[in-house]
MIMARVO-875038 format. One record per residue: x, y, z of N, C-alpha, C in turn; residue number from 1; residue in three letters. Coordinates in nm, 3 decimals. Each point is the difference from the previous one (the first is absolute). Example, Ala and Ser with C-alpha at 12.3 -4.5 7.8 and 13.67 -1.06 7.14 Angstrom:
{{1.319 -0.569 0.780} {-0.089 0.119 0.000} {0.090 0.120 0.000} 1 'ALA'}
{{-0.035 0.105 -0.072} {0.082 0.119 0.006} {-0.077 0.109 0.073} 2 'SER'}
# end
This chain:
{{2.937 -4.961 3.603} {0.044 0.100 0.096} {-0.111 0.022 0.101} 1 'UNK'}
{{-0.017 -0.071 0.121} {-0.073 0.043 0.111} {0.024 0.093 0.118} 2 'UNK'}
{{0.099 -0.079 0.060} {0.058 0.114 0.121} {0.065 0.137 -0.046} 3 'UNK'}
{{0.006 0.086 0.054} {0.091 0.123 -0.010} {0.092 0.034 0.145} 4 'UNK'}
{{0.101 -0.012 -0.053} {0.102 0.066 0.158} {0.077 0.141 -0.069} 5 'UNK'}
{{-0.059 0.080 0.101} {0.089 0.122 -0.039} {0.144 -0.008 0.091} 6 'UNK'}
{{0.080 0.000 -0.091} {0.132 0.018 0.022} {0.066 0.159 -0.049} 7 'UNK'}
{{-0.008 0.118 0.100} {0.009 0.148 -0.013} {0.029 0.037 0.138} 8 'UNK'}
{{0.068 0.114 0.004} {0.012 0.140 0.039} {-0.013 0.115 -0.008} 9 'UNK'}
{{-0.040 0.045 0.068} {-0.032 0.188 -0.010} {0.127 0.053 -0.071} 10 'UNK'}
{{-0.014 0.082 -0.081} {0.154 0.066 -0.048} {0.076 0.052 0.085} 11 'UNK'}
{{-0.067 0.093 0.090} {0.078 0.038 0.104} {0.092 -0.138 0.120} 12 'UNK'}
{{-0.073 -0.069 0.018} {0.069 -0.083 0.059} {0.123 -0.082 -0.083} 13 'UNK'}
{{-0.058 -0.010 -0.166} {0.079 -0.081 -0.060} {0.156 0.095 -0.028} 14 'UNK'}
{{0.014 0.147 0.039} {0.065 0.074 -0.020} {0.079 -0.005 0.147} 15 'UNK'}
{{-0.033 -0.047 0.084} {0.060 -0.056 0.112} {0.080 -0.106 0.005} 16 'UNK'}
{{-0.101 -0.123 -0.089} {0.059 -0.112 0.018} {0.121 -0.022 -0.104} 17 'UNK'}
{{-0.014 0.089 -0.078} {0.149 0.000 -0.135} {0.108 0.092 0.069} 18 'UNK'}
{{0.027 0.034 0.122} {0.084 0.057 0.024} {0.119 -0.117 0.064} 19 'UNK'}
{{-0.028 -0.137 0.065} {0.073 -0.098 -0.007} {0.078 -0.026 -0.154} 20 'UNK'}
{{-0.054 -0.003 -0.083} {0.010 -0.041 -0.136} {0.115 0.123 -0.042} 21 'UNK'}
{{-0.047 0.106 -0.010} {0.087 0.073 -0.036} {0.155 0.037 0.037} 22 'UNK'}
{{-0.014 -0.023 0.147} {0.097 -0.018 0.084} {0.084 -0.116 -0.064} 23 'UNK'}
{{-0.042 -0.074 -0.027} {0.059 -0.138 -0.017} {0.095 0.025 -0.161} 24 'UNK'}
{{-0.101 0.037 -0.087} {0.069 0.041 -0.114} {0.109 0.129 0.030} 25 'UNK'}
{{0.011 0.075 0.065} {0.103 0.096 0.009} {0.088 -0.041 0.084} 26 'UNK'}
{{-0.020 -0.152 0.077} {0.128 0.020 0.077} {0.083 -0.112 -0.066} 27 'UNK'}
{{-0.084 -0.084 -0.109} {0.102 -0.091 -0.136} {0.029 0.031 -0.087} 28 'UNK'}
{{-0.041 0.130 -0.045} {0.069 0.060 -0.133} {0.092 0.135 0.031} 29 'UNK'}
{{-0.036 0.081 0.101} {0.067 0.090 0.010} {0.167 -0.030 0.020} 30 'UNK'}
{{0.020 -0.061 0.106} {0.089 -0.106 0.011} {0.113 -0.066 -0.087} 31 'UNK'}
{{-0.078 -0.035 -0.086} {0.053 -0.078 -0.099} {0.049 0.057 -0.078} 32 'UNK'}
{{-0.072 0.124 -0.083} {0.039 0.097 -0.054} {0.130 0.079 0.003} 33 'UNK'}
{{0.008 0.011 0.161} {0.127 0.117 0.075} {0.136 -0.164 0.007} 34 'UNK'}
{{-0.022 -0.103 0.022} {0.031 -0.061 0.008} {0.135 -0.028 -0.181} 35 'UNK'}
{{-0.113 0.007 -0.089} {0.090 -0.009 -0.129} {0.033 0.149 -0.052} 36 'UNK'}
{{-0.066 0.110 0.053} {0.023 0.069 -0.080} {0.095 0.156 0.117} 37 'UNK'}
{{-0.038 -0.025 0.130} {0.027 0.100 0.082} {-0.096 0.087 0.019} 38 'UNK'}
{{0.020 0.063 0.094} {-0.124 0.049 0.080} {-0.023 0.185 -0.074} 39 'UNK'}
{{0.125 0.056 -0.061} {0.043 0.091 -0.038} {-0.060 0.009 -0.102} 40 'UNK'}
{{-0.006 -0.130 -0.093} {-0.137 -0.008 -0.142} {-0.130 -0.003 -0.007} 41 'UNK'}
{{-0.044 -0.062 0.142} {-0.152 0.037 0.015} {-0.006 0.167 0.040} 42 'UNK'}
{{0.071 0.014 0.066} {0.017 0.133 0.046} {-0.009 0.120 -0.113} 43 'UNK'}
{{0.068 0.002 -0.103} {0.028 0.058 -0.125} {-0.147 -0.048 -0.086} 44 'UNK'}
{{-0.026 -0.098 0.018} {-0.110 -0.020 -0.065} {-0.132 0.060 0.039} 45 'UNK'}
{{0.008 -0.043 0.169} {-0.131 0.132 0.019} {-0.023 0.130 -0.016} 46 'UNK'}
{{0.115 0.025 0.006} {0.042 0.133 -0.056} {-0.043 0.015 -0.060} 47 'UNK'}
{{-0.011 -0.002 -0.191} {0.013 0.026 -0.066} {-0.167 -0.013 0.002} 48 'UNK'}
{{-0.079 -0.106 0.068} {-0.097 -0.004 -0.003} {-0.093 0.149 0.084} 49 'UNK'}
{{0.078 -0.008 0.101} {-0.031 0.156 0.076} {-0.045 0.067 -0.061} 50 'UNK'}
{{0.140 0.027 -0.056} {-0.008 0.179 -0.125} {-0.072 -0.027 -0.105} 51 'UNK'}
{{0.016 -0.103 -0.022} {-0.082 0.001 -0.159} {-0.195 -0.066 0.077} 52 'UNK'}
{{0.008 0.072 0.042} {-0.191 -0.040 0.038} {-0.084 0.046 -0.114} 53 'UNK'}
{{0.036 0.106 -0.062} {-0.098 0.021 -0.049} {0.013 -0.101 -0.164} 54 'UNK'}
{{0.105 -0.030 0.019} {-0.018 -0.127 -0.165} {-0.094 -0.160 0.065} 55 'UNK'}
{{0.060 -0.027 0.203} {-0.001 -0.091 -0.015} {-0.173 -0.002 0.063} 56 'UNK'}
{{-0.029 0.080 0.014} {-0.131 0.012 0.074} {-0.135 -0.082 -0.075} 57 'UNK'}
{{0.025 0.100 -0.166} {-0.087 -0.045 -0.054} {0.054 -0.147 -0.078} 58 'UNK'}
{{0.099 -0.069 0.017} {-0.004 -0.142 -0.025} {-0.048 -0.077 0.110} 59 'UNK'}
{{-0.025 -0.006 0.141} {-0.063 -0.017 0.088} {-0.114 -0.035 0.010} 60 'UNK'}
{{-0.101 0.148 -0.069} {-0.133 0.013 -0.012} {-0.055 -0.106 -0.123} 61 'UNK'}
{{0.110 -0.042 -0.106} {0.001 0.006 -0.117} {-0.020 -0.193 0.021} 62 'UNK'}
{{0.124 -0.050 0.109} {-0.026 -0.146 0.028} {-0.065 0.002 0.073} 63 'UNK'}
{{-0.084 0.035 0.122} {-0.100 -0.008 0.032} {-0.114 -0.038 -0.082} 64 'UNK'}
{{-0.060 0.098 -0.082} {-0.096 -0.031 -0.035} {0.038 -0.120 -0.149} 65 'UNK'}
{{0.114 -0.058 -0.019} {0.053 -0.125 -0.070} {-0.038 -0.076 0.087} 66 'UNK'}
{{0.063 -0.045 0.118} {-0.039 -0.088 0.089} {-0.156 -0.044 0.013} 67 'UNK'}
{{-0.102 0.084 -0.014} {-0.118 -0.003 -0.041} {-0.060 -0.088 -0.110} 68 'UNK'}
{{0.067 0.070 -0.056} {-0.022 -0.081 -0.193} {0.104 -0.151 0.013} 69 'UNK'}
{{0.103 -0.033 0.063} {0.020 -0.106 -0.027} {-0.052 -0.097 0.090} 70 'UNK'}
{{-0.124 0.003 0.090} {-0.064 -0.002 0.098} {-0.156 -0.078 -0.145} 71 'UNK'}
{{-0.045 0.143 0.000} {-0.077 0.001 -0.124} {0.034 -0.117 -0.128} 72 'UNK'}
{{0.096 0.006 -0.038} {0.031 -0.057 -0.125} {0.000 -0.133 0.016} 73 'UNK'}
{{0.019 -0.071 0.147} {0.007 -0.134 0.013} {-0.122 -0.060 0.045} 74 'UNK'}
{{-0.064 0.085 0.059} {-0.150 -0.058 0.017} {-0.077 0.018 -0.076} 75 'UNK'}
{{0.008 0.100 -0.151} {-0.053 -0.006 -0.103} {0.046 -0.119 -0.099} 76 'UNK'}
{{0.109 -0.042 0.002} {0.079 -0.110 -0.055} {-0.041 -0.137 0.051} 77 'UNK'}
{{-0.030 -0.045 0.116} {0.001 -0.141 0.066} {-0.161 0.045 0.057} 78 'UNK'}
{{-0.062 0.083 0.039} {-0.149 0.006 0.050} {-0.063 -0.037 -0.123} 79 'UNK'}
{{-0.066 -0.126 0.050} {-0.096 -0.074 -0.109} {-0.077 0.077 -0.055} 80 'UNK'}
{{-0.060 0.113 0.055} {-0.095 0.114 -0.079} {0.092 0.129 -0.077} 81 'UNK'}
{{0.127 -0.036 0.039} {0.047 0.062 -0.098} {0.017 0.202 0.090} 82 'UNK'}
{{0.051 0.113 -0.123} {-0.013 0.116 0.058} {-0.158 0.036 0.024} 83 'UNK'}
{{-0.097 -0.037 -0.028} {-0.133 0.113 0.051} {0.021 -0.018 0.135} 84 'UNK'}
{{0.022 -0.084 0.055} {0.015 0.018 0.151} {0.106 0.044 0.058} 85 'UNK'}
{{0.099 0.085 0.020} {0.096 0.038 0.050} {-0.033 0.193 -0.012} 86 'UNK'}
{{0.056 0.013 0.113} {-0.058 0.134 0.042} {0.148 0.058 0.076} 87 'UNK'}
{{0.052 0.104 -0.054} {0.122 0.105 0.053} {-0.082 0.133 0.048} 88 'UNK'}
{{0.087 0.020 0.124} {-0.050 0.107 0.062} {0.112 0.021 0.088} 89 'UNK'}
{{-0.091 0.119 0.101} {0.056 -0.005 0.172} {-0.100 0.013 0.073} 90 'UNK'}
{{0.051 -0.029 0.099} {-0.112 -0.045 0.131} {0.068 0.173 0.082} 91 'UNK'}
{{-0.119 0.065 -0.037} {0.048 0.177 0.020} {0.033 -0.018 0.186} 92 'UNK'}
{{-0.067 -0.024 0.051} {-0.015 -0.035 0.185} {0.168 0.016 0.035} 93 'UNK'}
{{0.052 -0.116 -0.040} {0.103 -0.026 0.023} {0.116 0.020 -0.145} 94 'UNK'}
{{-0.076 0.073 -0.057} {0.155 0.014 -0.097} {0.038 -0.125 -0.101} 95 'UNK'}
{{-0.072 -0.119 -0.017} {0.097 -0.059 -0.019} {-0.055 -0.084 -0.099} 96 'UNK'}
{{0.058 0.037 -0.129} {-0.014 -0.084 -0.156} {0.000 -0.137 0.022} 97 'UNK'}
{{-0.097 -0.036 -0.103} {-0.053 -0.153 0.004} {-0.029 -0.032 -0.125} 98 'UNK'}
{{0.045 -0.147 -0.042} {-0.105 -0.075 -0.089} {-0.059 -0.092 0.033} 99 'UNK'}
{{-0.143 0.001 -0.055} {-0.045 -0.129 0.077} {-0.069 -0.069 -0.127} 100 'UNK'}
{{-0.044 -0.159 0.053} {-0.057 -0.068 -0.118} {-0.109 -0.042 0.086} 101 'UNK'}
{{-0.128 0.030 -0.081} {-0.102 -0.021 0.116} {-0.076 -0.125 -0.025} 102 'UNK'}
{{0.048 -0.084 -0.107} {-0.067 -0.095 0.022} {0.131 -0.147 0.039} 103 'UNK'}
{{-0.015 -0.147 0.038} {0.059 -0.042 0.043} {0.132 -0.089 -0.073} 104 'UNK'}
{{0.123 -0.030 0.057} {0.035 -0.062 -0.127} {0.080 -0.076 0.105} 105 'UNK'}
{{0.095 -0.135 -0.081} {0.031 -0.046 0.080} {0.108 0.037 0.089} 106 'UNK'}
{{0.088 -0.083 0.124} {0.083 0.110 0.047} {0.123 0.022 -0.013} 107 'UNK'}
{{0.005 -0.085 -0.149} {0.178 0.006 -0.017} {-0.025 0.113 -0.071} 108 'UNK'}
{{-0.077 0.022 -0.108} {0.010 0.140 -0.058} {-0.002 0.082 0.095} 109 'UNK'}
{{-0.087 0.022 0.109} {0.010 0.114 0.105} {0.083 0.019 0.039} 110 'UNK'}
{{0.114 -0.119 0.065} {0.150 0.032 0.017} {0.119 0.049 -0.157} 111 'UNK'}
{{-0.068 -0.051 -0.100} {0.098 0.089 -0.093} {-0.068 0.127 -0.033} 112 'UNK'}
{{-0.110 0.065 0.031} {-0.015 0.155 0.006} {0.029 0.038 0.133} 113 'UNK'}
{{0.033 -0.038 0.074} {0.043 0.077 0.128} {0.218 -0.041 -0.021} 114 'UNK'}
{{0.020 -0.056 -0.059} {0.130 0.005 0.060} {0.071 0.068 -0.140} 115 'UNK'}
{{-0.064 -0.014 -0.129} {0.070 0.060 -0.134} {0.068 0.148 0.043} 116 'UNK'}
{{-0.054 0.104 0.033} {0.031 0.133 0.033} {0.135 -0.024 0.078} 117 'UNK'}
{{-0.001 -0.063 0.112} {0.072 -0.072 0.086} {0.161 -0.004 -0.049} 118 'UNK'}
{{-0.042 -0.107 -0.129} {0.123 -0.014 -0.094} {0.026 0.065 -0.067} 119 'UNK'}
{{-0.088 0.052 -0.073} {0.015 0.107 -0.155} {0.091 0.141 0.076} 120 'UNK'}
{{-0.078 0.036 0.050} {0.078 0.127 0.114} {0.081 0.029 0.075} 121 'UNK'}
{{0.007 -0.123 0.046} {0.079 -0.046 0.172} {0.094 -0.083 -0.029} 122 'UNK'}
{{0.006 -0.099 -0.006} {0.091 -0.100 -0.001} {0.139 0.010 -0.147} 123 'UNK'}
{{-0.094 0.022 -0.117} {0.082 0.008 -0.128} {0.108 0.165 0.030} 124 'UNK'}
{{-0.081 0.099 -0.016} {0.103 0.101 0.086} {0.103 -0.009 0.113} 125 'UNK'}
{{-0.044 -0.044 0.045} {0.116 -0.049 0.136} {0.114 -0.073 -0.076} 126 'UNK'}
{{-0.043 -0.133 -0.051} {0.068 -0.089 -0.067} {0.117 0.035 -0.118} 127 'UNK'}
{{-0.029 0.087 -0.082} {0.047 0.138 -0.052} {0.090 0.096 0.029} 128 'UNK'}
{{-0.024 0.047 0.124} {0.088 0.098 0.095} {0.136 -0.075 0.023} 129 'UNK'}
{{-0.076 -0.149 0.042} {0.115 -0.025 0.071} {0.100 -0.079 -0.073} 130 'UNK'}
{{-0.054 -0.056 -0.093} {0.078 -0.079 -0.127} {0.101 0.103 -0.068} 131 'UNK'}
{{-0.049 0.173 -0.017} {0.065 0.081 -0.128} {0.000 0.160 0.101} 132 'UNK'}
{{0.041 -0.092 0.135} {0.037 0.128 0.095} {-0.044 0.137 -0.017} 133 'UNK'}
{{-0.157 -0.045 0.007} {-0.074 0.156 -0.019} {-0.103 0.054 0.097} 134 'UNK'}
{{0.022 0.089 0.092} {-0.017 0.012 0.153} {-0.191 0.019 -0.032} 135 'UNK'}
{{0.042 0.125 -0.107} {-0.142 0.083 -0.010} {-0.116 -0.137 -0.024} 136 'UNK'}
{{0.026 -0.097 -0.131} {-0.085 -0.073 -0.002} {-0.022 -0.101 0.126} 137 'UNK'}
{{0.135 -0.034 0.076} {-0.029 -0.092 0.092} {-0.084 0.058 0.073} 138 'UNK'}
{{0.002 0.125 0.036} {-0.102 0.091 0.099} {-0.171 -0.013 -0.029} 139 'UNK'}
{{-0.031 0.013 -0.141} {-0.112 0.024 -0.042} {-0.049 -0.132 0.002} 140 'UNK'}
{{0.091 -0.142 0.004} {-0.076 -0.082 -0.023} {0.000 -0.028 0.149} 141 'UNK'}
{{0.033 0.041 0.104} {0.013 -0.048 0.124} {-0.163 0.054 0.031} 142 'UNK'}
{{-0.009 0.143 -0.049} {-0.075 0.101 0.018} {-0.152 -0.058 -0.036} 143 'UNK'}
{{0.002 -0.063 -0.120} {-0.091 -0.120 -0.066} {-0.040 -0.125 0.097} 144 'UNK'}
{{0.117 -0.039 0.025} {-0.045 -0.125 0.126} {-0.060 0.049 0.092} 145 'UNK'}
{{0.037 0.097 0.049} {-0.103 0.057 0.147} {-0.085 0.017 -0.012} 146 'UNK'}
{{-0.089 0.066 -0.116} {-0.109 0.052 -0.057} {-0.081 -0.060 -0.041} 147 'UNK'}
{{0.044 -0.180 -0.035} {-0.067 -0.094 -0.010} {0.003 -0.115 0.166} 148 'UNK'}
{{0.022 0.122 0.095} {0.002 -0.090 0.181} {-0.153 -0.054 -0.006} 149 'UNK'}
{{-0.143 0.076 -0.065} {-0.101 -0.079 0.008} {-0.012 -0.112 -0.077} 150 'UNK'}
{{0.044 0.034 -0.090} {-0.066 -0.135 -0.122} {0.134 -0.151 0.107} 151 'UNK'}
{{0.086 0.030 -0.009} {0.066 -0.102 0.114} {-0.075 -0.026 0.142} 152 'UNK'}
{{-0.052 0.083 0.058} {-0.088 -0.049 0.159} {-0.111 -0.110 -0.095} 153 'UNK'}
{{-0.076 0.001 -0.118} {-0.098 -0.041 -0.026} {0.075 -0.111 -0.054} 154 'UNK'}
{{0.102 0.020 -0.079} {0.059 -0.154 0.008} {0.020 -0.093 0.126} 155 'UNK'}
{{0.027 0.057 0.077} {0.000 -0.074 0.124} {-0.111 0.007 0.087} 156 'UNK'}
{{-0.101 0.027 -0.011} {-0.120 -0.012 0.054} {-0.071 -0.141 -0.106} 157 'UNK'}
{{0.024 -0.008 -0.107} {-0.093 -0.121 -0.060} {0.123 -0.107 -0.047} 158 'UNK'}
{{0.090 0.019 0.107} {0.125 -0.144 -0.056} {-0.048 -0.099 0.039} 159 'UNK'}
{{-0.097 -0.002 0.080} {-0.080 -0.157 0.021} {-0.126 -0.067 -0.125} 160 'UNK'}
{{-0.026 0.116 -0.084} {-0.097 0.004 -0.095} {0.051 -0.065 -0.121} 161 'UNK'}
{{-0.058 -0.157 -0.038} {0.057 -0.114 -0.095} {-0.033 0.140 -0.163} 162 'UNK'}
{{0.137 -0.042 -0.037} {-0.024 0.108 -0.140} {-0.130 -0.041 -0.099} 163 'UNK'}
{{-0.087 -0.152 -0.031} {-0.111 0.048 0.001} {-0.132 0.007 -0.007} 164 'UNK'}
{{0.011 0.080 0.183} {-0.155 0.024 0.041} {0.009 0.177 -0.066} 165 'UNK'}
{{-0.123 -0.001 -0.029} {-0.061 0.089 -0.050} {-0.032 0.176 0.137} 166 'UNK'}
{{0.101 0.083 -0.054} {-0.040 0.111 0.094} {-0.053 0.144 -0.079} 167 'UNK'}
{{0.008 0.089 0.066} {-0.049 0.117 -0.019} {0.018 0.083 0.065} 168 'UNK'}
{{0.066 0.131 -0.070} {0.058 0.044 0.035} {-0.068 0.108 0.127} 169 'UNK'}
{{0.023 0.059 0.106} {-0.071 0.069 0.047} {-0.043 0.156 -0.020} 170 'UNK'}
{{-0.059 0.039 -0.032} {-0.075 0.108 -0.015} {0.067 0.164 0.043} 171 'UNK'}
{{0.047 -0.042 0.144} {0.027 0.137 0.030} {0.132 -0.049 0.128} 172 'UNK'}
{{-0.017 -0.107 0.004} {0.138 -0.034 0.139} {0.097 -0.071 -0.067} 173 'UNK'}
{{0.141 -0.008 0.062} {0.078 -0.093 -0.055} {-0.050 -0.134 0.018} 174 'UNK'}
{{0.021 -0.071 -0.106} {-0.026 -0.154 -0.016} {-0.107 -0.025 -0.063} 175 'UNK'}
{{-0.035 -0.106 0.033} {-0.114 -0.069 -0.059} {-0.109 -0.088 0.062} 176 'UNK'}
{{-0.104 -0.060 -0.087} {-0.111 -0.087 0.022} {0.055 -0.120 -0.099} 177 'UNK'}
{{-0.008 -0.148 0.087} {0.014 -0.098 0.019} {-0.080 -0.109 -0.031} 178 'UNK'}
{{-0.021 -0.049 -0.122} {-0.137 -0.067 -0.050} {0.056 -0.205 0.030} 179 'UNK'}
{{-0.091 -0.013 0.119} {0.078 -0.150 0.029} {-0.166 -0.102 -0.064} 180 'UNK'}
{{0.051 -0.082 -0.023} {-0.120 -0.129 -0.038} {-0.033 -0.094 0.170} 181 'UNK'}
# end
């Protein structure tokens, strides 16, 4: 490992640049949704999500900080050093929960801790909703996909990155450091 290319963004900007992304996911599932199920069931479904805030609030807070741990759990799982290196927090500045693995690993594992949450949260909920016509979960997992709009910009910021060269994760910005020979 000689060269280093940082491949990152400022959060704030990266909170810019996931607003394409997000867009994109709400205008193929929402859609689709009203499409099999009518627009009257998402409707009823937010509803229910409305009024009931205070049950659904703290499941929110609750996958959030999951999304973390399954973040955590895979770079403790596939990071060659294993958990001493993996660190959960938030980055207080900006609000915004993180796991990071601070030492380097290669970058297919980096893409399966950035996209697991993705699925576990996002995609399988959705998939769910819409299979066993259930608005609330389709919502939460939609709610899941958006919430994972960064860990997706960083997928697409290192889609040129051969799964494996060796990266690391960055410290305090979205993305990463780039270990080329």
């Amino acid at each position: 490992m000689s060269k280093t290319k940082d491949i990152s963004v400022g959060m704030f900007k990266a909170s810019i640049l996931c607003i394409p992304i997000l867009l994109i996911i709400i205008a193929l599932l929402i859609p689709f949704y009203i499409y099999l199920y009518g627009v009257m069931n998402l409707f009823y479904a937010a509803r229910k999500i409305v009024f009931g805030w205070w049950l659904f609030l703290p499941v929110i807070i609750m996958g959030i900080f999951l999304h973390e741990v399954i973040h955590a759990m895979v770079f403790g799982i596939f990071g060659e050093k294993g958990f001493k290196y993996v660190h959960v927090g938030i980055q207080w500045d900006t609000i915004t929960p993180y796991a990071h693995y601070s030492k380097a690993l290669r970058a297919l594992y980096y893409r399966l801790a950035l996209i697991a949450p993705a699925v576990i949260l996002g995609l399988i909920p959705i998939l769910l909703g819409l299979i066993f016509h259930m608005g609330v979960i389709f919502i939460f997992g939609l709610l899941f996909l958006l919430f994972a709009g960064g860990d997706l910009l960083i997928m697409w910021l290192i889609r040129k990155v051969p799964n494996q060269s060796y990266v690391k994760d960055h410290p305090t910005r979205a993305g990463c450091y780039v270990y080329e020979d």
